[in-house]
Phi, psi and omega in degrees: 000143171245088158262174182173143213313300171238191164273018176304327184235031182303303206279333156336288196313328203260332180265328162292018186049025138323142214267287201220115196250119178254151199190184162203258154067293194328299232038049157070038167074046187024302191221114206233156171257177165291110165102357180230318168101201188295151161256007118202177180226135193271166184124188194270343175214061160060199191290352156334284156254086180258345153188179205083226194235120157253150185236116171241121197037238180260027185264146171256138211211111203238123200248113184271117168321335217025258188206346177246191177264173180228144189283313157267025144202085222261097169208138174228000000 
């Protein structure tokens, strides 16, 4: 298992074989539409994983939106 700040390094994580990688950072793509999901997300690799349960080979991998805000940019 792997935890860590963001997802920067989930496909790493996922080629070095880790079971489970936890993470968060995205805050679930700050401002997301419906039915379209985030319009963007910060980290190395976008709106890719911007939140939720992933399967990359065999890591499995759950990225938390949370619970707060960023000061410069305070939107949800």
């Amino acid at each position: 298992m792997l935890v860590y700040h963001a997802h920067d390094y989930l496909e790493a994580a996922a080629k070095a074989g880790y079971d489970l990688y936890l993470c968060g950072d995205t805050h679930g793509g700050q401002l997301a539409l419906p039915g379209y999901g985030a319009l963007f997300a910060i980290g190395r690799f976008g709106r890719k994983y911007s939140q939720g349960l992933y399967e990359v080979g065999r890591t499995k991998a759950y990225v938390t939106a949370g619970i707060g805000v960023e000061d410069t940019f305070p939107f949800r």
